[in-house]
N, CA, C and O atoms as a Tinker XYZ file with bonds, in Angstrom:
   432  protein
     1  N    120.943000  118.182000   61.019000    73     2
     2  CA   121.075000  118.567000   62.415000    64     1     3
     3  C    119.779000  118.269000   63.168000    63     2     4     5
     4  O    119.793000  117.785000   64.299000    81     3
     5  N    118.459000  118.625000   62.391000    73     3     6
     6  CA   117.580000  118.300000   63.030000    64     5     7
     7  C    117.161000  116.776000   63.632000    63     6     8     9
     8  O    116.832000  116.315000   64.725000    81     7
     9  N    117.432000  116.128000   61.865000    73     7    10
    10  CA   117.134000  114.603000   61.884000    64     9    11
    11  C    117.580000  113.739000   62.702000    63    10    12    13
    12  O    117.166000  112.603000   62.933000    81    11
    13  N    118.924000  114.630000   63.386000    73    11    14
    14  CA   119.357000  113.835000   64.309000    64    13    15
    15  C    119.477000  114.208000   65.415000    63    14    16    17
    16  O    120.565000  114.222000   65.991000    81    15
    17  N    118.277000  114.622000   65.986000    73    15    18
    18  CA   118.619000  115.313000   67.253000    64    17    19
    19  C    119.131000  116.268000   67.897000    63    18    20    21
    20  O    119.355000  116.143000   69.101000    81    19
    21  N    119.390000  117.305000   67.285000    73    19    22
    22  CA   120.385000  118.466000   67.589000    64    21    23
    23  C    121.331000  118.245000   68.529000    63    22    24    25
    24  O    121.468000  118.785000   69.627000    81    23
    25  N    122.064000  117.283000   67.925000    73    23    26
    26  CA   123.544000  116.662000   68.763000    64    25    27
    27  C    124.447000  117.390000   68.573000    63    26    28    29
    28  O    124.616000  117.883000   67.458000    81    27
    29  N    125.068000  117.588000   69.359000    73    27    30
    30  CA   127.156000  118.534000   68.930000    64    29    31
    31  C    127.254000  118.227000   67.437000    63    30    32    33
    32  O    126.618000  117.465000   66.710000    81    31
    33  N    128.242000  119.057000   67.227000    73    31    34
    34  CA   128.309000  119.643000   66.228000    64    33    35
    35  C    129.203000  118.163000   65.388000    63    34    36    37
    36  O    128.888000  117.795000   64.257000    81    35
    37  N    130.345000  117.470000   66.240000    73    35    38
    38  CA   130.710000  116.119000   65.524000    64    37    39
    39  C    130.023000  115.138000   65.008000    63    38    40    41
    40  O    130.357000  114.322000   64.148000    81    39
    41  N    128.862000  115.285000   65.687000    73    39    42
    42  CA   127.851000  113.704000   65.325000    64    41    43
    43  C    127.210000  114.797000   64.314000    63    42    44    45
    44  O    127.818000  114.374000   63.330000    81    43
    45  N    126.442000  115.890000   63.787000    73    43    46
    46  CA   126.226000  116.413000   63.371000    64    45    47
    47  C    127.667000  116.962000   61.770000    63    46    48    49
    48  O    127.431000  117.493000   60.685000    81    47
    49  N    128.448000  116.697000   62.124000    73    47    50
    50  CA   129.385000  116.698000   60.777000    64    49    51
    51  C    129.189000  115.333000   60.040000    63    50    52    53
    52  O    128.781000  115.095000   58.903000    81    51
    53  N    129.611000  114.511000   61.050000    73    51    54
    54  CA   129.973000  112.945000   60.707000    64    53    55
    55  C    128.066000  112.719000   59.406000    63    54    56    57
    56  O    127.696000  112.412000   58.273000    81    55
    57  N    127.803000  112.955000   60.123000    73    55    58
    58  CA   126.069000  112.554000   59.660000    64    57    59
    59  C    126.008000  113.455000   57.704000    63    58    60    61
    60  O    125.585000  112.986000   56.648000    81    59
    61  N    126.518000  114.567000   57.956000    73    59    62
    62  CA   126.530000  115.673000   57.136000    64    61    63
    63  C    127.742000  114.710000   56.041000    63    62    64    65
    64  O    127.356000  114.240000   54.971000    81    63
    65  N    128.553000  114.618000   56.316000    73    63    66
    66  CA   130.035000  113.800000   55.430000    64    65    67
    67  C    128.855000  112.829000   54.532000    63    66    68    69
    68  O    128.717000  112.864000   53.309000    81    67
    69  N    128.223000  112.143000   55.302000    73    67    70
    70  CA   127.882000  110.689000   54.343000    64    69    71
    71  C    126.877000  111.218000   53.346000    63    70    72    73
    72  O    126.332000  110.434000   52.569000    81    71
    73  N    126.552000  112.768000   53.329000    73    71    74
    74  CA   125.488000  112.901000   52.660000    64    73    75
    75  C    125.849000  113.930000   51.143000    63    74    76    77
    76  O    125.631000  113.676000   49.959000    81    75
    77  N    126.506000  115.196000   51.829000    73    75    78
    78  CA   127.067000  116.287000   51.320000    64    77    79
    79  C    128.397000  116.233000   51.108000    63    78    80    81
    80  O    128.995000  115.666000   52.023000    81    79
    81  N    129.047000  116.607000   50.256000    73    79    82
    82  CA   130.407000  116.949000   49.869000    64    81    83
    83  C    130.772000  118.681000   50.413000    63    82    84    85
    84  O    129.788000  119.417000   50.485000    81    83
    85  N    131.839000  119.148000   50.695000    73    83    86
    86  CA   132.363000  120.338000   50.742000    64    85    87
    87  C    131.549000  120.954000   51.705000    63    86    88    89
    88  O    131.014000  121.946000   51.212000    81    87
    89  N    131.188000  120.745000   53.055000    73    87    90
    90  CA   130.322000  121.387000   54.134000    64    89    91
    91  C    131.900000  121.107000   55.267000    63    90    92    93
    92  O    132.475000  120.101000   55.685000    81    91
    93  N    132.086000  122.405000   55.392000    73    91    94
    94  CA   133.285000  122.631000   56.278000    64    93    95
    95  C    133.021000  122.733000   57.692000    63    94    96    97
    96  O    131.938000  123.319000   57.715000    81    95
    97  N    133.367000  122.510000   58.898000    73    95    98
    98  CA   133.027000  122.649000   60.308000    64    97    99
    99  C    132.753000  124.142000   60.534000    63    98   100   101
   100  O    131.826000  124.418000   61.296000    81    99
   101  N    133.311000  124.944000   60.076000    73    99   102
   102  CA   132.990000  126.148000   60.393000    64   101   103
   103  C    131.384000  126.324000   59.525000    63   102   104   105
   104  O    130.572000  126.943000   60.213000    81   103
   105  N    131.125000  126.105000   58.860000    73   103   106
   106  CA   129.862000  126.417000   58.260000    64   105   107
   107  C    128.749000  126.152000   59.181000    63   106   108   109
   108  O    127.778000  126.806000   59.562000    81   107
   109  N    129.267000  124.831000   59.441000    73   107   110
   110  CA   127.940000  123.708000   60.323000    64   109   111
   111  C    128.056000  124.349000   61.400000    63   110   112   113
   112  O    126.906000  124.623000   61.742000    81   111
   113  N    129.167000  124.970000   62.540000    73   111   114
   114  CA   129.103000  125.992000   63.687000    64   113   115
   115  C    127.960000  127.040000   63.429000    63   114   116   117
   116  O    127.029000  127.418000   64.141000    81   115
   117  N    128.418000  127.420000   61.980000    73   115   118
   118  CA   127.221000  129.246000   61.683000    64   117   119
   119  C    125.894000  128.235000   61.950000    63   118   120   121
   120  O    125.257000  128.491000   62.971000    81   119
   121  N    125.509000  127.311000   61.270000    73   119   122
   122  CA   124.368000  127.113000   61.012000    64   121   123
   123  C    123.665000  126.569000   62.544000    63   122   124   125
   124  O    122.550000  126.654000   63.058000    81   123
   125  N    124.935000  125.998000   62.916000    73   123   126
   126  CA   124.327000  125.163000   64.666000    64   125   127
   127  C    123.658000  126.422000   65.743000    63   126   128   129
   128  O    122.706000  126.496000   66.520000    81   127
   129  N    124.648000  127.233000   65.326000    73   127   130
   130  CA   124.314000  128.836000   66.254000    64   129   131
   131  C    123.225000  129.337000   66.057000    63   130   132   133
   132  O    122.685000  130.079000   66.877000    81   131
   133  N    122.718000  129.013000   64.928000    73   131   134
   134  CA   121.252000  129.852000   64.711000    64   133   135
   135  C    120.377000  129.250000   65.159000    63   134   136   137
   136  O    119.349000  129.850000   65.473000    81   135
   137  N    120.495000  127.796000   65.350000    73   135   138
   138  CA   119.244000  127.193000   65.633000    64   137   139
   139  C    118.979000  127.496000   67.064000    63   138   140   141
   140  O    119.732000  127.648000   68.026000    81   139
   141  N    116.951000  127.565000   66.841000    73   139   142
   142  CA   116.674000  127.711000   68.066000    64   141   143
   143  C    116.453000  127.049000   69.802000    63   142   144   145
   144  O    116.412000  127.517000   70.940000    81   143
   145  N    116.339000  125.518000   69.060000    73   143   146
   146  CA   116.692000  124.595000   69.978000    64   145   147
   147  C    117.762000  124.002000   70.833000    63   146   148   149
   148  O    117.508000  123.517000   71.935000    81   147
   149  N    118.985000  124.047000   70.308000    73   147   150
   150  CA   120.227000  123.816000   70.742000    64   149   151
   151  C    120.495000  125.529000   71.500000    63   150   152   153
   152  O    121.577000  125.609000   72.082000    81   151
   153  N    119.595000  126.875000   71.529000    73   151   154
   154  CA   119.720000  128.266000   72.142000    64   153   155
   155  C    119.051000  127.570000   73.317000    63   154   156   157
   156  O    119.916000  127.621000   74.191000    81   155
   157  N    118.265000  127.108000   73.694000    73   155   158
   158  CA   117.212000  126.996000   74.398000    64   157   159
   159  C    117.991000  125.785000   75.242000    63   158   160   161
   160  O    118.027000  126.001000   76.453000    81   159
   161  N    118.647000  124.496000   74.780000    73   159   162
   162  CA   119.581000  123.626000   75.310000    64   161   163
   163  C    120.712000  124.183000   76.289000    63   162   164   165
   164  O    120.967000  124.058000   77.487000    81   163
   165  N    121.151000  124.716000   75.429000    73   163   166
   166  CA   122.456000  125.586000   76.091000    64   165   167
   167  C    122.277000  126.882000   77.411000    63   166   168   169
   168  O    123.037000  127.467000   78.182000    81   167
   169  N    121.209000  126.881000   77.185000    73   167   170
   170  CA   120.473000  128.225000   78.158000    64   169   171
   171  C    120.271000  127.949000   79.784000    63   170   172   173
   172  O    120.355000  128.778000   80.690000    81   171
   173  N    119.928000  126.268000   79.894000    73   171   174
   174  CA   119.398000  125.752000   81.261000    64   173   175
   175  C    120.854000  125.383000   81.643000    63   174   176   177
   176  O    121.770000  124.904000   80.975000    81   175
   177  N    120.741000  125.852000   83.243000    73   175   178
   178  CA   121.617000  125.336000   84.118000    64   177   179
   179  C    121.667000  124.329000   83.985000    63   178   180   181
   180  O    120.611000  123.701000   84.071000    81   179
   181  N    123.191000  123.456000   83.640000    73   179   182
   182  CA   123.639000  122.776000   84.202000    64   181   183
   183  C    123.701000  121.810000   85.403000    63   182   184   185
   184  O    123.629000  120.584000   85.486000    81   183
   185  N    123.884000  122.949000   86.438000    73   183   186
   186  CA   124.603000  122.304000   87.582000    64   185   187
   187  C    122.899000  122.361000   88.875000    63   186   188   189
   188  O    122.996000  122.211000   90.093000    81   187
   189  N    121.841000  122.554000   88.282000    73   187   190
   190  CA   120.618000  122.634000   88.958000    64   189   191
   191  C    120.511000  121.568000   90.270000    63   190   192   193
   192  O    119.932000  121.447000   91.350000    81   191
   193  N    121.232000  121.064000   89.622000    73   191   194
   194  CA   121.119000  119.377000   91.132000    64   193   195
   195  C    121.796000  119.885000   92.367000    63   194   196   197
   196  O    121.592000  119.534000   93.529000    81   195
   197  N    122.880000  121.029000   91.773000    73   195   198
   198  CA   123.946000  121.046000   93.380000    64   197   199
   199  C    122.563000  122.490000   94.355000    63   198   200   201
   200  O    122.850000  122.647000   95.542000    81   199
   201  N    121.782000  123.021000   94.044000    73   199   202
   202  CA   121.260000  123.829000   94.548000    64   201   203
   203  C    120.202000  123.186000   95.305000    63   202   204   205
   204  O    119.115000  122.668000   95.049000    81   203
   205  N    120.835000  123.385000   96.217000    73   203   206
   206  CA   119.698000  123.186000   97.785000    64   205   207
   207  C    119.143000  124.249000   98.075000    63   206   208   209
   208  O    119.864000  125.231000   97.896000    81   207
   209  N    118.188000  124.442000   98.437000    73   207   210
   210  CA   117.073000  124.835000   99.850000    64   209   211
   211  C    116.881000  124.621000  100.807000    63   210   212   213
   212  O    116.128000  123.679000  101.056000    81   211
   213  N    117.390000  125.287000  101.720000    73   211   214
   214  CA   117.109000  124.903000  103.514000    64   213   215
   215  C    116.038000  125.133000  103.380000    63   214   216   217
   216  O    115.770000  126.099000  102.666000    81   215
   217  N    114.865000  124.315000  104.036000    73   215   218
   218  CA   113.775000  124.399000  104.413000    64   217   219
   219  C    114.224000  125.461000  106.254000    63   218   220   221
   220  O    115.174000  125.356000  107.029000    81   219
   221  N    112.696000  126.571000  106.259000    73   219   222
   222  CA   113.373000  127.203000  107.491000    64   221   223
   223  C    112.332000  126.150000  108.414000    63   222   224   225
   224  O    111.244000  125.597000  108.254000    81   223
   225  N    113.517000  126.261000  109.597000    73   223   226
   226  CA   113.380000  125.360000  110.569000    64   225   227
   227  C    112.765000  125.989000  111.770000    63   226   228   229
   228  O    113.554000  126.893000  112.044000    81   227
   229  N    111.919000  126.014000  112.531000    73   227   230
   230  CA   111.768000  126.084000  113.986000    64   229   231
   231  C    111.158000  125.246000  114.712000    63   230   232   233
   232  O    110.330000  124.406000  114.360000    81   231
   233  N    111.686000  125.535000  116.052000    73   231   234
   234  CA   111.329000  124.581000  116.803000    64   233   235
   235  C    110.566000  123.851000  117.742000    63   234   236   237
   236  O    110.422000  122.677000  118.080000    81   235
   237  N    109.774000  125.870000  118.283000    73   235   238
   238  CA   108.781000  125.673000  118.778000    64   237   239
   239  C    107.373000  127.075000  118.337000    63   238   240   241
   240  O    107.463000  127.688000  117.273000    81   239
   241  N    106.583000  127.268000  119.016000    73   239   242
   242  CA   105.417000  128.190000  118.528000    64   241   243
   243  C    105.936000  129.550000  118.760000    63   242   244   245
   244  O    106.300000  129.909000  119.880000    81   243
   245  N    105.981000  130.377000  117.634000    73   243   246
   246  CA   106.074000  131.405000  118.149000    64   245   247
   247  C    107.379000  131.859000  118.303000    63   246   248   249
   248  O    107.656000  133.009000  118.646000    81   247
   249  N    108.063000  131.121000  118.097000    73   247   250
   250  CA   109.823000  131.252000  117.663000    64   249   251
   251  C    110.444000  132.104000  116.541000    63   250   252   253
   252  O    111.344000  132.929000  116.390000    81   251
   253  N    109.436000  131.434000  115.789000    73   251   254
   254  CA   109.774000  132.014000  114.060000    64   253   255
   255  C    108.420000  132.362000  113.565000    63   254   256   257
   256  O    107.422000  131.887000  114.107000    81   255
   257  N    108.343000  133.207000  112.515000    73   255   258
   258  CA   107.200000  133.824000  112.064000    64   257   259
   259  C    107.292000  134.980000  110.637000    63   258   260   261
   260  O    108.378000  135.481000  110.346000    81   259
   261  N    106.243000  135.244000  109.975000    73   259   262
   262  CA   106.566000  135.456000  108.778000    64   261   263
   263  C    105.038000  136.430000  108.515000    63   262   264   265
   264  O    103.915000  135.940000  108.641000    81   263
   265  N    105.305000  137.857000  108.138000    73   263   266
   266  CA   104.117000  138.834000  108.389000    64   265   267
   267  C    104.078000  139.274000  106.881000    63   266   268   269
   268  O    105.117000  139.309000  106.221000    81   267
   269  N    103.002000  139.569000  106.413000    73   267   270
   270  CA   103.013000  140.402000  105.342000    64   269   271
   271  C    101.545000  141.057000  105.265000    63   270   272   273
   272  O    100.499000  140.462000  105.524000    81   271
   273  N    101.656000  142.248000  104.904000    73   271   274
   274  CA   100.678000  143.123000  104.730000    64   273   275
   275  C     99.478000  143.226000  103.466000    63   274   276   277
   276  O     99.773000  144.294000  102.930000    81   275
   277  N     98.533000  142.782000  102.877000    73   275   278
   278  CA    98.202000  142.810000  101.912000    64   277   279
   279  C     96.885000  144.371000  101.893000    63   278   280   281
   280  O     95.995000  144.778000  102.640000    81   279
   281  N     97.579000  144.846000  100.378000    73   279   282
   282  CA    96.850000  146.327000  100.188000    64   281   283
   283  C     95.282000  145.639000   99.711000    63   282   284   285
   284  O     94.877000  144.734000   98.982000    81   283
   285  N     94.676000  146.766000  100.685000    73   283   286
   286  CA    92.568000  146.307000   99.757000    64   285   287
   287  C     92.392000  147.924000   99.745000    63   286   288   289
   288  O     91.326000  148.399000  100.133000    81   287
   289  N     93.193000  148.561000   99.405000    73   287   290
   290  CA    93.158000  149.988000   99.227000    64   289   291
   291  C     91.531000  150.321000   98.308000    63   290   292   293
   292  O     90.492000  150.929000   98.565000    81   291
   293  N     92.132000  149.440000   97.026000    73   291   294
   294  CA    90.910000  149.156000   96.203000    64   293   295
   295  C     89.389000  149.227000   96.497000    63   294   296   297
   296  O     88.430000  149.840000   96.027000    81   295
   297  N     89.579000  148.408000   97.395000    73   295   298
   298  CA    88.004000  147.668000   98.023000    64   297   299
   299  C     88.298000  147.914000   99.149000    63   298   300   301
   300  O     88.660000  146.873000   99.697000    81   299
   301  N     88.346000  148.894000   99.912000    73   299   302
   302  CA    87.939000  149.302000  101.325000    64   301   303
   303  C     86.888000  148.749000  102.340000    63   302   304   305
   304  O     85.674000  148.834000  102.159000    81   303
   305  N     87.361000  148.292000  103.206000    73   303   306
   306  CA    86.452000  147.719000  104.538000    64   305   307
   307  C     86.131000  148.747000  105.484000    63   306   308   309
   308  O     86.630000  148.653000  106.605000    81   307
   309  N     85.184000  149.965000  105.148000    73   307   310
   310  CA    85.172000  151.204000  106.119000    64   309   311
   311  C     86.485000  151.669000  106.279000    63   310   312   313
   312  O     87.148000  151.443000  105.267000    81   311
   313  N     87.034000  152.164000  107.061000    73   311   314
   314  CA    88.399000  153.378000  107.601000    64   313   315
   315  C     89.674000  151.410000  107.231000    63   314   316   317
   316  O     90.861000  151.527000  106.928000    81   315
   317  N     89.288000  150.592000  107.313000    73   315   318
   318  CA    90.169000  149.603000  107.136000    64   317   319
   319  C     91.211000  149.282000  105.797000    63   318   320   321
   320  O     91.077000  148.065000  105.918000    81   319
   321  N     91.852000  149.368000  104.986000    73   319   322
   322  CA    92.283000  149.570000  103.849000    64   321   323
   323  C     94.029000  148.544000  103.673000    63   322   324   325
   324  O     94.992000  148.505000  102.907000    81   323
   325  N     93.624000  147.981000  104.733000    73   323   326
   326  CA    95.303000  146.980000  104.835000    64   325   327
   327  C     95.233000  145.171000  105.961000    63   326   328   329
   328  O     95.386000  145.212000  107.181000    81   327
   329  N     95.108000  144.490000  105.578000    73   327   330
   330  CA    95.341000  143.271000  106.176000    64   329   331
   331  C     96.355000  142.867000  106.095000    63   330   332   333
   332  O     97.046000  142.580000  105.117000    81   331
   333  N     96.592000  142.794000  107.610000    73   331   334
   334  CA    97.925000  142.330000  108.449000    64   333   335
   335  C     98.037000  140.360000  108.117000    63   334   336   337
   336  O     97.116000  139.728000  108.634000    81   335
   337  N     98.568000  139.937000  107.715000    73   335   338
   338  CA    99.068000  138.479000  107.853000    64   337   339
   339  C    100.163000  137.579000  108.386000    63   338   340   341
   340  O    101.213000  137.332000  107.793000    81   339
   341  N     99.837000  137.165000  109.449000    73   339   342
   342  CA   100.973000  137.000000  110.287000    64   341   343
   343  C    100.531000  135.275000  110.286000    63   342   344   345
   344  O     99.398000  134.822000  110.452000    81   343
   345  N    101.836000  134.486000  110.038000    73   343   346
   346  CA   101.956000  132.779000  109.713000    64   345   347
   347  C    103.254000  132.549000  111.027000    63   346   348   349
   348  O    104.351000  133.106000  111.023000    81   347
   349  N    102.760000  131.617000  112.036000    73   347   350
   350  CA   103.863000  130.666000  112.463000    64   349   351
   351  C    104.253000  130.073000  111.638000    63   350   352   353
   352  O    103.419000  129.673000  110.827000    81   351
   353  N    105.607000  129.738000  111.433000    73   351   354
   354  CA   106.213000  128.877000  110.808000    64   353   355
   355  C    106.066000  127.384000  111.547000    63   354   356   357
   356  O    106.287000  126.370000  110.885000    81   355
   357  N    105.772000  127.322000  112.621000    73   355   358
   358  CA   106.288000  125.871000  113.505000    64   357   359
   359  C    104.671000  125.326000  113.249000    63   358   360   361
   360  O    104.615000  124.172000  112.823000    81   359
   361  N    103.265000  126.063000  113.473000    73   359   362
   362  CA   102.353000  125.312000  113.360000    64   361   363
   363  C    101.362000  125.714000  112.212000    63   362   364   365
   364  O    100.208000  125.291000  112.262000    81   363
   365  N    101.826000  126.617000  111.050000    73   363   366
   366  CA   101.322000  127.047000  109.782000    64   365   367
   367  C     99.947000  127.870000  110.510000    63   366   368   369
   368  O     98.982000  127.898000  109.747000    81   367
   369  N     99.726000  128.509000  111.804000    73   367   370
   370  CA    98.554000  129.133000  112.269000    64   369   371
   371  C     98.726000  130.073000  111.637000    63   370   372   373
   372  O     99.944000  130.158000  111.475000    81   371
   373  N     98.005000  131.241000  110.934000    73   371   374
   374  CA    97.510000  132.500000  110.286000    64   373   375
   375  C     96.582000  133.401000  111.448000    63   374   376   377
   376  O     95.606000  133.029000  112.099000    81   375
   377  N     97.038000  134.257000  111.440000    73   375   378
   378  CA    96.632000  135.596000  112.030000    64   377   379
   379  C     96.292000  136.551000  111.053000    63   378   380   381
   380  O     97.048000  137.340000  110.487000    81   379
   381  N     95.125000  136.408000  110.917000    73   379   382
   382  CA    95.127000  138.277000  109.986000    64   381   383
   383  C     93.781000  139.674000  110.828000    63   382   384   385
   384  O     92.700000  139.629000  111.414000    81   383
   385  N     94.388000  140.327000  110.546000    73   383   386
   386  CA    93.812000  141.845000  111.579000    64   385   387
   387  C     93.887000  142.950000  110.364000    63   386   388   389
   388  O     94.776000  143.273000  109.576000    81   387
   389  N     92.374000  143.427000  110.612000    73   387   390
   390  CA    92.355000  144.418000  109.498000    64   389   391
   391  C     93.295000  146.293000  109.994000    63   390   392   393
   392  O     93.261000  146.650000  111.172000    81   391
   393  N     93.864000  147.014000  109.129000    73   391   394
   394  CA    94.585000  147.552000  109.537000    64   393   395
   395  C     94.254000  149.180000  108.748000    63   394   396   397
   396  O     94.306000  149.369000  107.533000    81   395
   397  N     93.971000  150.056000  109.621000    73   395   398
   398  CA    93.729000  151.092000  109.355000    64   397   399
   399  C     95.119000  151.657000  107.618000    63   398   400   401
   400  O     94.957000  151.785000  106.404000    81   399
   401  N     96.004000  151.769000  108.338000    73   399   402
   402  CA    97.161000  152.492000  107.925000    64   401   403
   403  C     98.859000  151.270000  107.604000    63   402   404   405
   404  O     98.864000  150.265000  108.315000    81   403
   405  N     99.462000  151.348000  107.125000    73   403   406
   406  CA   100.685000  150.502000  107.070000    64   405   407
   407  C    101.987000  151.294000  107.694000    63   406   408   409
   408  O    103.075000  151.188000  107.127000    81   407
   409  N    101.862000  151.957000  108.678000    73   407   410
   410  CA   102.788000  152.797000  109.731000    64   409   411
   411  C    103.191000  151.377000  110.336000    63   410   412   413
   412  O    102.577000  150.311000  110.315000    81   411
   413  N    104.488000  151.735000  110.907000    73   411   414
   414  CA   105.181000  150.694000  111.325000    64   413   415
   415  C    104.791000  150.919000  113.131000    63   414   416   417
   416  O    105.315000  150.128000  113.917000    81   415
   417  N    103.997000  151.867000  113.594000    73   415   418
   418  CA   103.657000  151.759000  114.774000    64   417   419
   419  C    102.179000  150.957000  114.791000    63   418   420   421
   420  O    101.724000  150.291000  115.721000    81   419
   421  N    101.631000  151.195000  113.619000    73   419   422
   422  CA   100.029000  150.375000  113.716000    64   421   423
   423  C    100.443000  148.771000  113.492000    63   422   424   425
   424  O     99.921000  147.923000  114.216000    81   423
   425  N    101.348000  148.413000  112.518000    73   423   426
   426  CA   101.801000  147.549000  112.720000    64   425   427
   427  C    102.503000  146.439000  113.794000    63   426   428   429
   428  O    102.367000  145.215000  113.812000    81   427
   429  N    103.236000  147.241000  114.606000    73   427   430
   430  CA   103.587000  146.562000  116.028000    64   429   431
   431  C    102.925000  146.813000  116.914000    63   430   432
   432  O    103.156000  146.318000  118.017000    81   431
């Protein structure tokens, strides 16, 4: 099975016939199942090609936009303990503002 590539289990009999006597298909199934390579074969999607990604689109500045908060709780900047990160999507500009608290009023 190995020698030949961990092919299906037919090319893997056929190969087995010219060598061994009395090795039944069901045997060569137990033994195909255990292996760890043909687990690892069988495991990856398939159909990976049909999956798209819209890239997100906008069109002009300030249209679309994408915020996230990063904690420096850790490492404190005086009373400051949160940076605001705010990205246009249309011209990749970054905004960041240091932020007392993560309240959704300090935030807007």
């Amino acid at each position: 099975h190995v020698t030949i590539g961990h092919h299906n289990i037919n090319n893997t009999l056929k190969e087995i016939k010219q060598k061994y006597a009395n090795v039944t298909e069901r045997q060569l199934k137990l033994f195909v199942s255990g292996c760890r390579e043909c687990k690892i074969k069988r495991a990856k999607p398939k159909n990976s090609s049909k999956l798209v990604v819209q890239p997100v689109i906008s069109h002009d500045f300030n249209a679309r936009g994408q915020v996230d908060l990063i904690d420096m709780q850790s490492c404190p900047d005086g009373p400051f303990k949160f940076i605001l990160n705010y990205q246009d999507h249309f011209t990749k500009f970054c905004v960041l503002r240091p932020m007392k608290t993560k309240t959704a009023a300090e935030v807007a």
